[in-house]
C-alpha positions as a LaTeX table, in Angstrom:
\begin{tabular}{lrrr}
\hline
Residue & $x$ (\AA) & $y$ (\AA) & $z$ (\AA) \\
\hline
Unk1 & $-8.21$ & $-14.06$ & 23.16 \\
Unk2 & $-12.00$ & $-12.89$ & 23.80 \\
Unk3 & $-10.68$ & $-9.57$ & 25.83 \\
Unk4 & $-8.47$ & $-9.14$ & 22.47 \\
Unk5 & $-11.07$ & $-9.42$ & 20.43 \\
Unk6 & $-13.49$ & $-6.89$ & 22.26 \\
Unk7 & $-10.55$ & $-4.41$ & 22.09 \\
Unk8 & $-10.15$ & $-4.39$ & 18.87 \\
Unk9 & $-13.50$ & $-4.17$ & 18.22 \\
Unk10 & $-14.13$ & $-1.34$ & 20.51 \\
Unk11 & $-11.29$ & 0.64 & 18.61 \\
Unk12 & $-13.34$ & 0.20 & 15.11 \\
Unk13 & $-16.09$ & 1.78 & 16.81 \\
Unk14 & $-14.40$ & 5.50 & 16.26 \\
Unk15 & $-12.70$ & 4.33 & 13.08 \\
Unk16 & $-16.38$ & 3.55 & 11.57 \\
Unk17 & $-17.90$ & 6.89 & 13.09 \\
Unk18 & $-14.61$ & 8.99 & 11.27 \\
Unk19 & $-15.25$ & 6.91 & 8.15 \\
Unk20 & $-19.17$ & 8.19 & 7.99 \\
Unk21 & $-18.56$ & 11.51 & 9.05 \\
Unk22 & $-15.64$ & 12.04 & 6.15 \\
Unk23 & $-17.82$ & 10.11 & 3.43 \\
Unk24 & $-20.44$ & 12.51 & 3.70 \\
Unk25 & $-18.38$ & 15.64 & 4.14 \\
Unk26 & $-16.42$ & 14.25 & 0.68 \\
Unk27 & $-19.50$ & 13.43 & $-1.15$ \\
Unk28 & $-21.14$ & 16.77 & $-0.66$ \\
Unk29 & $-18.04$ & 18.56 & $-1.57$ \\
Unk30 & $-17.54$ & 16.64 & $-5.18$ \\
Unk31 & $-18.32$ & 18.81 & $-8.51$ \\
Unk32 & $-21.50$ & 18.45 & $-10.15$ \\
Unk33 & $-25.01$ & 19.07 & $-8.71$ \\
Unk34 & $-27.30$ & 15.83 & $-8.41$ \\
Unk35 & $-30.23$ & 17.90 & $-9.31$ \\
Unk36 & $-29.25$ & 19.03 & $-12.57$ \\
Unk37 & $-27.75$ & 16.18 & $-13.61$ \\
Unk38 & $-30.91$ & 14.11 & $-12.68$ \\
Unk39 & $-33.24$ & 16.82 & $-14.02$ \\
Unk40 & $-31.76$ & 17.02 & $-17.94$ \\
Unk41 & $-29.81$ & 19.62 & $-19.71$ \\
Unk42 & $-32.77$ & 21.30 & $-20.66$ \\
Unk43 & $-34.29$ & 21.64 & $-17.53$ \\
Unk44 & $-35.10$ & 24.85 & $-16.15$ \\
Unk45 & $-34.37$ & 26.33 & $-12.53$ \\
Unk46 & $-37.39$ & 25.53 & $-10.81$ \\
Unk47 & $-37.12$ & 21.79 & $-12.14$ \\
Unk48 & $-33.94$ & 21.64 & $-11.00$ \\
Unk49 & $-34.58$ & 23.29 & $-7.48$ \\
Unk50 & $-37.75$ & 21.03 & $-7.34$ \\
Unk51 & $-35.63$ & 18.30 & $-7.59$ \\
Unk52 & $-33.42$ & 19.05 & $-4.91$ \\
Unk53 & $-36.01$ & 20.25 & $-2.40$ \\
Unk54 & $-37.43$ & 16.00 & $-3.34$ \\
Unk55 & $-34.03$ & 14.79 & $-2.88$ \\
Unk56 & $-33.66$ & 16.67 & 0.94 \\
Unk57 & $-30.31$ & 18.69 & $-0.63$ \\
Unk58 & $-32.07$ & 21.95 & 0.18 \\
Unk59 & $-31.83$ & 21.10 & 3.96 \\
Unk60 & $-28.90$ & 22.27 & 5.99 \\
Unk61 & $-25.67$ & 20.11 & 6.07 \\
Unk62 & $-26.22$ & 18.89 & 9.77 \\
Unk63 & $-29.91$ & 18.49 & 9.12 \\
Unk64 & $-29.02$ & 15.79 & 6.26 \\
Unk65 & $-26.37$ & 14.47 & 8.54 \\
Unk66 & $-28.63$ & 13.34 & 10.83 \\
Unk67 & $-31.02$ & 11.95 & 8.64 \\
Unk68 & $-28.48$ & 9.88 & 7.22 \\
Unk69 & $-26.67$ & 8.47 & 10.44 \\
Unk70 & $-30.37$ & 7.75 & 11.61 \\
Unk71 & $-31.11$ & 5.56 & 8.46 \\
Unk72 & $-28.21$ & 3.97 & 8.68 \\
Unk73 & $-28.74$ & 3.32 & 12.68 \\
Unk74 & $-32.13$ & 1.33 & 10.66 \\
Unk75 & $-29.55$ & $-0.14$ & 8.16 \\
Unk76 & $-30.90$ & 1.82 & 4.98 \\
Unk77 & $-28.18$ & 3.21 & 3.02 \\
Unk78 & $-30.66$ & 5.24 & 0.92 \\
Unk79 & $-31.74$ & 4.60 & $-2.85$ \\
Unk80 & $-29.78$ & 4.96 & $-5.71$ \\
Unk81 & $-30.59$ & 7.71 & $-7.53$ \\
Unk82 & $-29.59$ & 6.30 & $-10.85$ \\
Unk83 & $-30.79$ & 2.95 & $-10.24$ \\
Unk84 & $-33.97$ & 3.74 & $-7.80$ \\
Unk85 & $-33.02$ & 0.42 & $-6.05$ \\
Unk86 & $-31.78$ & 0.03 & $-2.45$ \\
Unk87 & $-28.52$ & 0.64 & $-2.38$ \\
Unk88 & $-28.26$ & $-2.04$ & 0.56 \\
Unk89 & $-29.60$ & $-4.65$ & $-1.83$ \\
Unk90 & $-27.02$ & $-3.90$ & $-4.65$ \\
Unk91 & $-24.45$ & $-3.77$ & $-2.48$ \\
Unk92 & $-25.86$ & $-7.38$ & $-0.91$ \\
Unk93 & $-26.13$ & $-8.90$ & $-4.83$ \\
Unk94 & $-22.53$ & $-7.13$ & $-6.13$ \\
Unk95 & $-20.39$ & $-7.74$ & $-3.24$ \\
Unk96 & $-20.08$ & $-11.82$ & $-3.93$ \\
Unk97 & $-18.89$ & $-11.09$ & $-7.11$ \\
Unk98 & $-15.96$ & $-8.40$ & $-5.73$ \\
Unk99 & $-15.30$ & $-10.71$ & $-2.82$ \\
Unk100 & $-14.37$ & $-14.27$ & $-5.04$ \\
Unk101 & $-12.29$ & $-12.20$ & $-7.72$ \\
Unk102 & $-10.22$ & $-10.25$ & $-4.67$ \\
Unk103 & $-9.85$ & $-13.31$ & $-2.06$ \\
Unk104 & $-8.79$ & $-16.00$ & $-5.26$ \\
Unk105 & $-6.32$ & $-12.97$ & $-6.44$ \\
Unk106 & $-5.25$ & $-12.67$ & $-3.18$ \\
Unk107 & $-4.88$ & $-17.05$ & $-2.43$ \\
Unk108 & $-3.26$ & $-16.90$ & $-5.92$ \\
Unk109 & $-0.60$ & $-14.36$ & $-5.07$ \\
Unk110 & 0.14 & $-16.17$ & $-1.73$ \\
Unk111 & 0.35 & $-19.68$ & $-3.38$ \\
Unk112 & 3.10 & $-17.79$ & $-5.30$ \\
Unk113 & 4.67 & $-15.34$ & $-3.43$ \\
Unk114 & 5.24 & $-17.14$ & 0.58 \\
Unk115 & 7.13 & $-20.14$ & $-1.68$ \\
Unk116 & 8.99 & $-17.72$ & $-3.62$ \\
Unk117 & 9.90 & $-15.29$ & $-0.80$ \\
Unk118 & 11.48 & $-18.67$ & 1.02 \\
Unk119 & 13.46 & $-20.07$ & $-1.75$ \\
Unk120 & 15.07 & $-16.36$ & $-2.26$ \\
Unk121 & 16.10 & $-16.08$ & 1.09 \\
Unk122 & 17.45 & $-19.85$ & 1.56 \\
Unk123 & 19.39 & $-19.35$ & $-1.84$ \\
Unk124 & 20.60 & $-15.73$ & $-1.85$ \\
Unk125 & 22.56 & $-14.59$ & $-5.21$ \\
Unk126 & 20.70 & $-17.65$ & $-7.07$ \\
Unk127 & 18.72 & $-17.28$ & $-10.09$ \\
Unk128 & 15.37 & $-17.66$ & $-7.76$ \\
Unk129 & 16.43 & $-14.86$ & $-6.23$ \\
Unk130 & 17.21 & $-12.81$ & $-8.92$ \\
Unk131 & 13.64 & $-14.01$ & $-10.75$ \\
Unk132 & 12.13 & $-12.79$ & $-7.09$ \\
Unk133 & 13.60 & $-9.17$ & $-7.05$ \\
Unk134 & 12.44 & $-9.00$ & $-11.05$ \\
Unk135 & 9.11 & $-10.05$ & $-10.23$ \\
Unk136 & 8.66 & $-8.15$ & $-7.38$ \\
Unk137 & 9.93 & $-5.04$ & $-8.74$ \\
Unk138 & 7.49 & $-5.47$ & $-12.05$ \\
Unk139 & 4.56 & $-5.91$ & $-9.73$ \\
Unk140 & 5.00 & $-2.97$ & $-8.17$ \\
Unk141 & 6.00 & $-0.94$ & $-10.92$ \\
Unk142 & 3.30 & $-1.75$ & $-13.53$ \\
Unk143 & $-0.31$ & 0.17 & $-12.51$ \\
Unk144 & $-2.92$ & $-2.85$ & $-12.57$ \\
Unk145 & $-5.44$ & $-1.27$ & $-15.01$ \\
Unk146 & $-2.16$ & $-1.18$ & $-16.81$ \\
Unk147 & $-1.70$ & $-4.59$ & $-16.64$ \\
Unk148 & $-5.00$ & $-6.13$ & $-16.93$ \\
Unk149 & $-5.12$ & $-4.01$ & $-20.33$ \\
Unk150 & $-1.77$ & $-5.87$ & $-21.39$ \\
Unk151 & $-3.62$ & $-9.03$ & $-20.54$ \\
Unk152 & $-6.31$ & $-8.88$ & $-22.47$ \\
Unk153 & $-4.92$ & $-7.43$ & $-25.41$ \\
Unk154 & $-2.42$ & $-10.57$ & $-25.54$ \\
Unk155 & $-4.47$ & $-13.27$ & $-24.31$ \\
Unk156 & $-7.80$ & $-12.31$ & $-25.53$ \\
Unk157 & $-7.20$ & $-10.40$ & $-28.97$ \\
Unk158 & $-3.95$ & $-11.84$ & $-30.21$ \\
Unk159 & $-3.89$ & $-15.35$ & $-28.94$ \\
Unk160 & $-7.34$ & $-16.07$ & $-28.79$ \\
Unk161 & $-6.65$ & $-18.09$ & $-25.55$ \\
Unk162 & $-9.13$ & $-16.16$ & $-22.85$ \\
Unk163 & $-13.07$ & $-15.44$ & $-23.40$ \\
Unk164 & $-14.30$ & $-11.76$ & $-24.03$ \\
Unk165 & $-13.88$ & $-9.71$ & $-20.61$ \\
Unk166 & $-17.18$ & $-9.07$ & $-20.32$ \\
Unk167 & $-18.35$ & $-10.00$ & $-16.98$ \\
Unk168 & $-18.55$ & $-13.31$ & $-14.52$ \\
Unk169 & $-19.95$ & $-15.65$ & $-17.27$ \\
Unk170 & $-20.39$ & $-16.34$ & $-20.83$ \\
Unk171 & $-23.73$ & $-14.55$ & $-22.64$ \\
Unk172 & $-24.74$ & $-18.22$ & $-23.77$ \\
Unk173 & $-24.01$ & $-20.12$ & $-20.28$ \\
Unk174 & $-27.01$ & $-20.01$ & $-17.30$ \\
Unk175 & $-26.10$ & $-18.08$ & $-14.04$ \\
Unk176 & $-26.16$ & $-21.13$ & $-11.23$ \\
Unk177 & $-28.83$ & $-21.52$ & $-8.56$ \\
Unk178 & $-27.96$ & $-18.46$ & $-6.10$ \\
Unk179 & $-26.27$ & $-20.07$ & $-2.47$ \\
Unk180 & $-22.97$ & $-18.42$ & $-1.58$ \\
Unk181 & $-23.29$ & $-15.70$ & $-4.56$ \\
Unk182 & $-19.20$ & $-17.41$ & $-5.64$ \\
Unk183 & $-20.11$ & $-18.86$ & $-9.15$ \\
Unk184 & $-16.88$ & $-21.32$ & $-8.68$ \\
Unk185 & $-18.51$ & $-22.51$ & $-5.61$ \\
Unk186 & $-22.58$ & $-22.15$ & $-6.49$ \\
Unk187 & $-21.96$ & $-24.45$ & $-10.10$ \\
Unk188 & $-19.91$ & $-26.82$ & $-8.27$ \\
Unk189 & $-22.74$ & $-27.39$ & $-5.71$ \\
Unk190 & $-24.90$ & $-27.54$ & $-8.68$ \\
Unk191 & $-22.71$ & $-30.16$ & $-10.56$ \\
Unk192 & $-23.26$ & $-27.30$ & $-13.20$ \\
Unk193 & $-20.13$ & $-28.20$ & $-15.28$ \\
Unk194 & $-20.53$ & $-25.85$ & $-18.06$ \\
Unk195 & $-21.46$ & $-22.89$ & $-15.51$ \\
Unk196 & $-17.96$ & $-23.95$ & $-13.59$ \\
Unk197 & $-15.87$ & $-23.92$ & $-16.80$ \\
Unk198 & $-17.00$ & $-20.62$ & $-17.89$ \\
Unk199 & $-16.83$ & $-19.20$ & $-14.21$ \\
Unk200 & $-12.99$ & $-20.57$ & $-14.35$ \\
Unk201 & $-12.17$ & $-19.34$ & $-17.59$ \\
Unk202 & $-13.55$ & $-15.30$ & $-16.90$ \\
Unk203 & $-11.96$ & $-15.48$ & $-13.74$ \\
Unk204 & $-8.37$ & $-16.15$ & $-14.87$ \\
Unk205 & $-7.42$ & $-12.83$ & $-16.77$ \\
Unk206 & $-8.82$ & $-10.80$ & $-13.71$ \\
Unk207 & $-7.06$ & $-12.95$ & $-11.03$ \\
Unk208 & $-4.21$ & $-12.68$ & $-12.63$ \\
Unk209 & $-3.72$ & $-9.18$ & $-12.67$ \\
Unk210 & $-4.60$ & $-8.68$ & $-9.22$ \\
Unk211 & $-1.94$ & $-11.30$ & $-8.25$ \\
Unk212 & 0.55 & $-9.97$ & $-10.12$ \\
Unk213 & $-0.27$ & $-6.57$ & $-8.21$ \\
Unk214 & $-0.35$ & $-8.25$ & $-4.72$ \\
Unk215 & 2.57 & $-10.43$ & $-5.17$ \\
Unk216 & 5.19 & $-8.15$ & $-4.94$ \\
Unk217 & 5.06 & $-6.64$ & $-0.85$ \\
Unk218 & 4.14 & $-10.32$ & 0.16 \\
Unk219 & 7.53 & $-11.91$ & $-1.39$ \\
Unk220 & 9.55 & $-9.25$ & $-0.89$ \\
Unk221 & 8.51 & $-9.32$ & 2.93 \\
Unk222 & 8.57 & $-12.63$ & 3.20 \\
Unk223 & 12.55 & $-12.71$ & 2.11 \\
Unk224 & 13.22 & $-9.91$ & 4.21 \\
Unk225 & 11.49 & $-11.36$ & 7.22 \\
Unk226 & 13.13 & $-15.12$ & 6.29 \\
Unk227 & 17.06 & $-13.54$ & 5.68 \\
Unk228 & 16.61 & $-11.86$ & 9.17 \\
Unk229 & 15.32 & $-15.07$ & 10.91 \\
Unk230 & 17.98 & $-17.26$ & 9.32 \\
Unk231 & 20.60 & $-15.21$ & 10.82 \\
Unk232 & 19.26 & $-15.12$ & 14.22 \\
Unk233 & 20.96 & $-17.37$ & 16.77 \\
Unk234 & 18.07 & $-19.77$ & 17.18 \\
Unk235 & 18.45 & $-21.24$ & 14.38 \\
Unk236 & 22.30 & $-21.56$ & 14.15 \\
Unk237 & 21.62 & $-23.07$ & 17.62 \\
Unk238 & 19.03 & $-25.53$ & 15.42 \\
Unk239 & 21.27 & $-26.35$ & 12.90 \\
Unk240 & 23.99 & $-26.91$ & 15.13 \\
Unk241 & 22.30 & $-29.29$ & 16.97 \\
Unk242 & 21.88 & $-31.44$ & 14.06 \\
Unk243 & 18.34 & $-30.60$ & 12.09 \\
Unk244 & 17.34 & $-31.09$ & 8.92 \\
Unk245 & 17.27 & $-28.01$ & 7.20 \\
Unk246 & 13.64 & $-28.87$ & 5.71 \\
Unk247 & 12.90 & $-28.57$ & 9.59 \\
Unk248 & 14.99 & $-25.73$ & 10.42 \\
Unk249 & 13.31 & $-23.44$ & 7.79 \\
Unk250 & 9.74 & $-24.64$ & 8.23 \\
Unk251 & 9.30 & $-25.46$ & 11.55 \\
Unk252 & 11.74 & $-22.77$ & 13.35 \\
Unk253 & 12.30 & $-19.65$ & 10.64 \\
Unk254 & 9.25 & $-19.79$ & 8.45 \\
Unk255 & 6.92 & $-19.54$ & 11.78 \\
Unk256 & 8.93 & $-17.16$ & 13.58 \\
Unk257 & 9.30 & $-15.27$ & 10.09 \\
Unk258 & 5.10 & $-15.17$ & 9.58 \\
Unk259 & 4.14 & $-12.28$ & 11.68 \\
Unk260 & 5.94 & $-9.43$ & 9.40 \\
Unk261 & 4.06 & $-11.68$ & 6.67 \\
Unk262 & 0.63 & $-11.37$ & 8.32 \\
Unk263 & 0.91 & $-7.42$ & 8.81 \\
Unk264 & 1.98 & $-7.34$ & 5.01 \\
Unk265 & $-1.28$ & $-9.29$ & 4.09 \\
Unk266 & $-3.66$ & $-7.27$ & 5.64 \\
Unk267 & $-2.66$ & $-4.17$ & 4.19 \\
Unk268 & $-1.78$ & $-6.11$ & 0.40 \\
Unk269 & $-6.00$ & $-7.07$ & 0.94 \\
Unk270 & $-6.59$ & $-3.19$ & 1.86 \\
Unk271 & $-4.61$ & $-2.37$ & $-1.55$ \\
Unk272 & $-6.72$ & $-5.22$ & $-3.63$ \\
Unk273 & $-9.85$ & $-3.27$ & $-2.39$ \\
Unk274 & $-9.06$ & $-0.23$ & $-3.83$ \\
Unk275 & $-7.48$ & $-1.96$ & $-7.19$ \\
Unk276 & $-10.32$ & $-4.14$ & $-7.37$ \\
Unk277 & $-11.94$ & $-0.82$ & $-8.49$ \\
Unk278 & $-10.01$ & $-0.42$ & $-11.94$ \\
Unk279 & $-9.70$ & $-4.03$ & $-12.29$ \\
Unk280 & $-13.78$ & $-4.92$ & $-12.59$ \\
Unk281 & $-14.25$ & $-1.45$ & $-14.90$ \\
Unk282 & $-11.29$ & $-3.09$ & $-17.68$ \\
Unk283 & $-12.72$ & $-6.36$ & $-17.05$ \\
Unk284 & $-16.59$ & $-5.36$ & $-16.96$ \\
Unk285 & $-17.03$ & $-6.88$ & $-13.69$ \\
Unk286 & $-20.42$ & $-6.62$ & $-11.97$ \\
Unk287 & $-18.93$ & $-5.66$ & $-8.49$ \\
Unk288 & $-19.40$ & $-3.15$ & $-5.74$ \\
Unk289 & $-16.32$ & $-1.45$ & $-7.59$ \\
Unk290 & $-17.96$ & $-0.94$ & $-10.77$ \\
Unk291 & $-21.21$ & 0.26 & $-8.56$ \\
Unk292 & $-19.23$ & 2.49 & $-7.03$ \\
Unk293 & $-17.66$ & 4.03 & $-9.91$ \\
Unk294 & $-21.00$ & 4.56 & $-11.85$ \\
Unk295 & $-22.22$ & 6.16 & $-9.29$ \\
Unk296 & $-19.60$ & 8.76 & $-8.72$ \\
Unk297 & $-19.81$ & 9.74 & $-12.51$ \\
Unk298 & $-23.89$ & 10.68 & $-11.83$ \\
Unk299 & $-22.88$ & 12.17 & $-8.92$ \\
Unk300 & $-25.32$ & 9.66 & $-7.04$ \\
Unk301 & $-24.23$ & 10.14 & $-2.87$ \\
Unk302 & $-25.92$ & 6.92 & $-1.78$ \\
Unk303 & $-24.26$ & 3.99 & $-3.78$ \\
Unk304 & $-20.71$ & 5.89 & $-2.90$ \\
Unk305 & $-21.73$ & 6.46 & 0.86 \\
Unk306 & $-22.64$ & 2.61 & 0.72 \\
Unk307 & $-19.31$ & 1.43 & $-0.76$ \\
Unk308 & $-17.25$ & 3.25 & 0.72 \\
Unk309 & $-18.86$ & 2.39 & 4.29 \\
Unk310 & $-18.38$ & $-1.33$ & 3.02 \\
Unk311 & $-15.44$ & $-0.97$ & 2.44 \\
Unk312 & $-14.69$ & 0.12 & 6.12 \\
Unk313 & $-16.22$ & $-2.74$ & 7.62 \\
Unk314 & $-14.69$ & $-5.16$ & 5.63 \\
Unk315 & $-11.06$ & $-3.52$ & 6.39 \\
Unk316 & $-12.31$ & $-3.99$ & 10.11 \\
Unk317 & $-13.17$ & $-7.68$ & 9.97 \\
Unk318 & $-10.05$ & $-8.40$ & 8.12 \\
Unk319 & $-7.81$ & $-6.65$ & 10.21 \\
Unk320 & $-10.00$ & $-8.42$ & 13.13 \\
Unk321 & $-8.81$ & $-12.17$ & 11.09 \\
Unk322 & $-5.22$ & $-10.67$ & 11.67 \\
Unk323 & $-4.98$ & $-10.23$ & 15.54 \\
Unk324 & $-6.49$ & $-13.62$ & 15.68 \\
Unk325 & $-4.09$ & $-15.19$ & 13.46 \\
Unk326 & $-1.36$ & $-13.27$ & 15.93 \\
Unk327 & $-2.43$ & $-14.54$ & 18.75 \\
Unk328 & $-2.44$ & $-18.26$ & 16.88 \\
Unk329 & 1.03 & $-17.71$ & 15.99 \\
Unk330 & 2.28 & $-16.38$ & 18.67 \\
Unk331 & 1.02 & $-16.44$ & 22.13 \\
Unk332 & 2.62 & $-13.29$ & 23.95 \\
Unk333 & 0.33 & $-11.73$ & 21.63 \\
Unk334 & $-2.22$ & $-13.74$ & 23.72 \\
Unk335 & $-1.37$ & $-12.66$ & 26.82 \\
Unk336 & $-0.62$ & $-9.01$ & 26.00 \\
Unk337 & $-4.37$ & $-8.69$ & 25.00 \\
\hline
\end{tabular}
């Protein structure tokens, strides 16, 4: 399992060198010129080039290429123009916010989906299955800034039912004492109640629409994978020999059926990173997505440089989770690595 791990980890290596090299190539080629837009509409030309000559873009492109792959070598992702903060430290006090709204859309989904996926495939032609190819077709179908807008315009301004979607918590309840940077978790630790209701309640429009989103490849997989498994010989050999069928289908299909279901999460959690995006800008969420956003509109390179480069990383780790949970599974994968 260790030599598995040090492969894989050895084949991020190039991955995170292509993913710096493209981010700066991409940032430098977007519209807009920092040093006007930082410098005013009625600045004139030698503000403007003064301005660039401070921020290092009247350098060559290799020249600023290696002063940013040697800052980052330091772990300085450069200053936000915008902000003039770190762009390491807002990236370090947005990314708990991005990471509880995508992981709790993603457990939510899951909760929903791996259950649903099963009963479709043990009950083929059923209503269940019917509801599963409905629900799975919407979720893909429907664009998630779509359907967090639908969301809050039912929930929030006709029914009254869900708070304002302005952020994590409400303007009148106290943020909780800072340890994980997951309000659910940080109030609870606090015996903050009030903190923990609120937390709840802004969470549940957001979550929502990223589960909806995510749903959809995880149940559809996980009928595919469980109709192909029941029909294997195993498990007419299982049945035959006089199982239960709550064993046959948990103990012999759904495990044999998880790996498909596995590869389908990691990529449904590289899809909830890039939704996550459009879901905290509807939502006003104070994430590395909104960050991100902002900062391409002021054409600020750092903040997007930063994100992006999180992004990567996290992808990485996640994919990292994966082979683990392989090898867990199933152990050729073990012994292949």
């Amino acid at each position: 399992m260790l030599s598995l791990i040090g492969k894989r980890l050895m084949f991020a290596i190039p991955s995170l060198i292509g993913v710096v090299i493209v981010t700066f190539l991409l940032t430098r080629a977007l519209p807009g010129d920092p040093a006007a837009y930082f410098a005013g509409p009625s600045a004139d030309k030698q503000a403007i080039e003064e301005i660039r000559k401070k921020l290092g873009l009247d350098k060559p492109l290799i020249e600023q290429f290696f002063r940013y792959t040697a800052d980052l070598a330091k772990g300085d992702f450069g200053n936000s123009l915008t902000t003039g903060q770190p762009v390491a430290t807002e990236i370090r006090n947005r990314l708990p916010a991005s990471a509880e709204l995508t992981l709790l859309g993603l457990m939510v989904s899951v909760m929903i989906a791996i259950p649903l996926g099963i009963l479709a495939a043990t009950r083929p032609g059923s209503w269940i299955d019917h509801l599963c190819r409905v629900t799975t077709t919407a979720g893909v179908s429907l664009p998630v800034f779509f359907t967090g807008l639908v969301l809050v315009y039912v929930f929030y301004f006709r029914l009254g039912w869900s708070p304002a979607p302005l952020g994590r918590l409400d303007v009148f309840v106290s943020t909780p004492p800072n340890v994980t940077g997951f309000y659910l978790i940080d109030s609870l630790i606090a015996r903050d109640w009030e903190a923990f209701r609120s937390a709840f309640n802004q969470l549940i429009l957001p979550t929502a629409t990223l589960a909806i989103f995510s749903l959809a490849p995880i149940a559809r997989m996980t009928r595919a994978s469980m109709l192909a498994i029941l029909s294997s010989d195993f498990v007419r050999t299982a049945r035959a020999s006089g199982l239960s069928p709550r064993a046959v289908i948990v103990t012999y299909a759904f495990r044999n059926a998880m790996l498909p279901v596995i590869t389908t999460l990691s990529m449904t959690f590289s899809f909830l990173l890039g939704a996550n995006v459009l879901v905290e800008k509807v939502f006003a969420w104070p994430g590395i997505g909104s960050y991100a956003v902002e900062a391409l509109i002021s054409s600020d390179f750092a903040p997007v440089q930063g994100f992006v480069l999180t992004m990567a990383v996290m992808y990485v780790l996640i994919n990292l989770i994966i082979d683990i949970l392989y090898g867990v599974i199933d152990p050729r994968v073990r012994l292949e690595g």
